[in-house]
N, C-alpha and C positions, 0 to 999 in steps of 0.2 A: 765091724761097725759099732758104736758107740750105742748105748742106750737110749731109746727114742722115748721123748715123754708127749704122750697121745692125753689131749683134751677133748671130749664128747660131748655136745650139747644136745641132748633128746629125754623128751619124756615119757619115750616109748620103751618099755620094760625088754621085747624082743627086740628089738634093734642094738640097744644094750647090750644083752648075752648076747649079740650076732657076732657084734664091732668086738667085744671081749673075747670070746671062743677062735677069730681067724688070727688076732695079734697074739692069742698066746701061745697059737700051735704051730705060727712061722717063725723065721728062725729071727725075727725081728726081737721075738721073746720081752713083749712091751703089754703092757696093759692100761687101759685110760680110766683117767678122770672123769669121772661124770660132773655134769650139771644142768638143770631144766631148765634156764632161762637165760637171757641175755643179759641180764644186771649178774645172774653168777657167775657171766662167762666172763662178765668185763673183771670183778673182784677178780677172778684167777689170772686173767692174762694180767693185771697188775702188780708189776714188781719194781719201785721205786730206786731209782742208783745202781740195779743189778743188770743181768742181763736177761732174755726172753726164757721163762719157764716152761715154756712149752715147745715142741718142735713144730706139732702138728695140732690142727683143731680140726673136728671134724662136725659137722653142724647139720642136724636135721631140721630141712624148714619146713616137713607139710603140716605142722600148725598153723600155720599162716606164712605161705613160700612169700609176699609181698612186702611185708612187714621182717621176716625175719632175714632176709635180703639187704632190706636196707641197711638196719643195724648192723648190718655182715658189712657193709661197704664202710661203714666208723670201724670198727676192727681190725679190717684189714691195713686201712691207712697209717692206725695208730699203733699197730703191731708189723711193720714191714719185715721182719726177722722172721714170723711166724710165719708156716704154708695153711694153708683154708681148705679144704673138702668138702661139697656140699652132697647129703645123702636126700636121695627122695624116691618115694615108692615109684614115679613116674617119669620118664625120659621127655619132659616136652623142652622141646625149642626153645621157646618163649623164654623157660627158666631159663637153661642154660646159658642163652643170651646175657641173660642180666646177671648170670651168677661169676659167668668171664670178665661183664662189665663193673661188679663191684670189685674185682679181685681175685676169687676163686681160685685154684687152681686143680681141678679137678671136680669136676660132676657125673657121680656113682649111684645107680639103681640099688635099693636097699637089699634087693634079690639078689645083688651080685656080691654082697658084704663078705661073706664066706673066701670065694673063691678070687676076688680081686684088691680087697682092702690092703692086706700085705703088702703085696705087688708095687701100688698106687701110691705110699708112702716110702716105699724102699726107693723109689722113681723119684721121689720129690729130692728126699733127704742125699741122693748120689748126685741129683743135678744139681739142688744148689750149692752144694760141698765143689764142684767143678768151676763155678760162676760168682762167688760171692760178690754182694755190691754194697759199699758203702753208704750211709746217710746221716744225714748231718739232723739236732735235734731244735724242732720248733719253741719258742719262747716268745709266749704272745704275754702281751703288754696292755693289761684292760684297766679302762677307766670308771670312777666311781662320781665323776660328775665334768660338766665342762671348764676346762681352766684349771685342772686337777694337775698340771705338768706330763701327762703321759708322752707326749711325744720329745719333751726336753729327757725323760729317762731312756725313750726306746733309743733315741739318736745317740747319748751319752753312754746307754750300755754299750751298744753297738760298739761303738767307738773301742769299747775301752776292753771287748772282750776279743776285738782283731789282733789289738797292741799286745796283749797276755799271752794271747793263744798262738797266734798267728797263722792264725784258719781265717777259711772266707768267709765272709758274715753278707747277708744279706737282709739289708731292713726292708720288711713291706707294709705301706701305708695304706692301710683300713679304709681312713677315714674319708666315704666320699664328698663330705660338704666344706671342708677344709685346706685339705692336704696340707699340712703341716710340717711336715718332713722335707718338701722343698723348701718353703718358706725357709728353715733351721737352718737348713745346708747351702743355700743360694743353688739352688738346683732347675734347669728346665729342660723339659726334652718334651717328645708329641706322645710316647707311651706309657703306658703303663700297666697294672696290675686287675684294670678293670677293661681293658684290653684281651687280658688272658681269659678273663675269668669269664668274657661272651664268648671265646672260639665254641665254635661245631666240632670241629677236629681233633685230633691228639693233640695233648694237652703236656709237654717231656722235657731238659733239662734245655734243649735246643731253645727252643720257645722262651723261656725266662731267660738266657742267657742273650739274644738277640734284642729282648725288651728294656733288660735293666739297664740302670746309668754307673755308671762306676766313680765313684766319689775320688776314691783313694786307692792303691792297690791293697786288695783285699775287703774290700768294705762297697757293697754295691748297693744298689736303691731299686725298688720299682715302684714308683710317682703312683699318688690319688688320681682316679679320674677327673679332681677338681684342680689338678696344678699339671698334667698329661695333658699338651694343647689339642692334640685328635683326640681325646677321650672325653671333653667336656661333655656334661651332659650325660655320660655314660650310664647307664644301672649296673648297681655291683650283684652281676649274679652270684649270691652265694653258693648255691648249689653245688657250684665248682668250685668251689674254693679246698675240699680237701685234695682233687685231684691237683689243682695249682700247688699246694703246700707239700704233696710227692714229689711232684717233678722240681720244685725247691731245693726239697732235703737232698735230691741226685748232685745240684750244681754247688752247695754250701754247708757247711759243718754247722752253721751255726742261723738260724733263721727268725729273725727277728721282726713280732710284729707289732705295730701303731694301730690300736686294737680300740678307738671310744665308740662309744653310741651302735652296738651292734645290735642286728634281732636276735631275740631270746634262742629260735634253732640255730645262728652260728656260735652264738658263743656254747649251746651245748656243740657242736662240731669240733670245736675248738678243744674244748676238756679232751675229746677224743682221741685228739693227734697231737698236744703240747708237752711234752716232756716238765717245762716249768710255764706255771701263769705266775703273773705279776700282776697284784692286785694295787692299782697305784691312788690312794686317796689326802685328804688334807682331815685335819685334824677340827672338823664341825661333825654335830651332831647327823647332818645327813650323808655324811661321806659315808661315817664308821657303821652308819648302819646298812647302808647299798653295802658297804663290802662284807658285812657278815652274809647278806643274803645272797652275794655273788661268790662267795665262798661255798656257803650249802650249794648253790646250782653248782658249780662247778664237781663238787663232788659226788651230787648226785646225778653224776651224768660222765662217771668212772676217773674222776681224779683223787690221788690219796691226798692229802692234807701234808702228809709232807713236799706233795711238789708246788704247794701254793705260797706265795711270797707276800705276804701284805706291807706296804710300803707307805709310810707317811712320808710324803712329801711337804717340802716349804715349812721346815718346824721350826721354830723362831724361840731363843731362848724363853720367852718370856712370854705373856699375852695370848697363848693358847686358847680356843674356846674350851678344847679337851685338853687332858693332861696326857701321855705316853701310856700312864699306867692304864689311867681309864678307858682309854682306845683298847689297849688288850685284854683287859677284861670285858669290854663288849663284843669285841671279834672275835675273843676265845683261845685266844695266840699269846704268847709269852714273845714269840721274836721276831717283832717287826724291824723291818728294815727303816732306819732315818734317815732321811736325806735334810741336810740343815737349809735352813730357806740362806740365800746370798743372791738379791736382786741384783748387785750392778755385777758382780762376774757370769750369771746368767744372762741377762740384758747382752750383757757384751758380748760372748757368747755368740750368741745370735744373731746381732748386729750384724756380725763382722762372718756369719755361713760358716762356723766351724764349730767343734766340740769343743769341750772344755781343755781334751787333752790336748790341742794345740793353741787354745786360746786365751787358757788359764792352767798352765801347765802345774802351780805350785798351791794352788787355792785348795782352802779345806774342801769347797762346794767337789771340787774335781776328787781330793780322797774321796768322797760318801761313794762315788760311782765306782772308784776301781776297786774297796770295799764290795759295792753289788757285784759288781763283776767276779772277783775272787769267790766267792760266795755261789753265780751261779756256773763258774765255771767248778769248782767240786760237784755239785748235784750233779752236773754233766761229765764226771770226770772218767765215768767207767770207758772213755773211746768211744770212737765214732759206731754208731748202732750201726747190724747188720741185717741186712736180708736175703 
């Protein structure tokens, strides 16, 4: 068996020497990483373009089992590679329940560290070695004002990253007072994604593959509650939206969302489980400044700054309110992405329900996107993430 790299989250000095003394005297012959909190755990489990640095995490929550539970449930979505262990001095139900429900896989009495910790990890690391499962990586698409173009790029990345790749890509539309994504595509159907996101039930790949609309082969949709004819009206529970974006990543390589106007805890949920954000603004003074401070959120809420994309859109030779340069020295970024403004190939575009790659096959507007695309198809290039 292969060297196991064990991740510890506890601030308990015996639990420590416990979790260390039974890994290093089985024949697992592994010893963990320590760290006290869940901002150290997220820095560790982040590793930008590579693969999962850790095999195992093992997590004490009686600081606060409620609190440190939940976090545990961002972790687990955003680390599907990684196995979970939750340690607690105490066997209650209750926990257990929610520790299976965020993820978990495995919940272990601190008293039993000694004698089962080994054991529990050797179990994890043989079964998923027997079962591996494929997942495809989220690329949400946030906006920095209304009319900012975010869903002319989700649609156009979309588009342009089936045609490269030719992996399944699934666009999912955020927006419920909108829905823009049909509009773009001339798309109607009665489901959608605010459909999924009230079920009571399992939430699994069955489910989004039964609701989504398929464009094109390979490139599939799931509609706003505001363009979903049975979904008008709908609330977007976000709650569920990380477990929606699992059972995603099961049916798609590539998972693209139409991400404006979200509340401040999704789009932290969001940092959690996105591989790349796309930060999509225009070149005015209130764009560049929402996207510097949706840049800090987003990395204070476990994203590296290398996986954030900031995107001017609609840049117009000429008549700027900003300049290029001064937008990156505001944001703090040297490499923004340019998408050149081209109203009537856009326009058109749109008109006519198709991307640019079939509707302006030759237009500079259509380079800028297969540029994005190229671009975020490297950050994603290390293969399909494993769990």
């Amino acid at each position: 068996m292969k060297k196991v790299d064990v991740l510890l989250l506890t601030k308990d000095e015996g639990t420590a020497a416990a979790a260390q003394s039974a890994l290093s005297s089985s024949a697992l012959g592994a010893s963990a990483s320590i760290c006290e909190d869940m901002g150290e755990l997220r820095t560790h489990l982040s590793k930008p373009g590579g693969g999962p640095p850790f095999d195992i995490v093992v997590v004490d929550i009686d600081t606060n089992p409620e609190h440190v539970l939940y976090e545990l449930g961002k972790a687990v979505t955003s680390n599907p590679q990684t196995r979970f262990v939750v340690l607690s001095k105490d066997f209650d139900e209750k926990l257990v329940l929610q520790a299976m429900q965020v993820g978990a896989r495995h919940f272990l009495r601190k008293s039993s560290i000694a004698s089962e910790l080994d054991k529990v990890i050797e179990h994890l690391i043989v079964q998923e070695a027997q079962s591996p499962t494929h997942l495809g990586d989220v690329i949400s698409v946030l906006s920095c004002s209304g009319g900012s173009g975010v869903t002319t790029v989700a649609v156009n990345l979309a588009a342009e990253m089936q045609i490269a790749t030719s992996k399944s890509v699934l666009v999912a539309d955020l927006d419920p007072h909108y829905g823009s994504v049909a509009s773009y595509l001339g798309m109607k159907g009665n489901y959608g994604i605010g459909h999924i996101l009230s079920r009571e039930g399992p939430i699994d790949r069955n489910v989004i593959e039964s609701t989504m609309l398929t464009y094109m082969e390979g490139l599939d949709v799931l509609l706003s509650p505001a363009t979903a004819q049975a979904d008008q009206g709908q609330p977007m529970n976000y709650r569920n939206l990380l477990k929606v974006l699992a059972a995603c990543r099961e049916s798609h390589r590539y998972v693209i969302l139409d991400a404006p106007r979200l509340p401040a805890q999704t789009v932290a949920d969001l940092a959690s489980v996105s591989r790349v954000a796309i930060i999509v603004f225009q070149l005015t003074v209130r764009d560049v400044t929402f996207a510097g401070s949706l840049i800090k959120c987003l990395m204070e809420n476990g994203m590296a700054r290398e996986q954030i994309v900031p995107l001017a859109n609609r840049v117009g030779r000429r008549g700027p309110l900003l300049r290029l340069a001064d937008s990156e020295r505001a944001i703090g970024s040297n490499s923004l992405v340019r998408i050149r403004s081209d109203w009537g190939k856009a326009m058109k575009s749109i008109n006519h329900g198709q991307p640019l790659a079939q509707m302006a096959r030759r237009s500079r507007l259509r380079r800028d996107f297969r540029k994005l695309a190229a671009r975020i198809q490297q950050m994603t290039a290390n293969g399909d993430s494993q769990g």
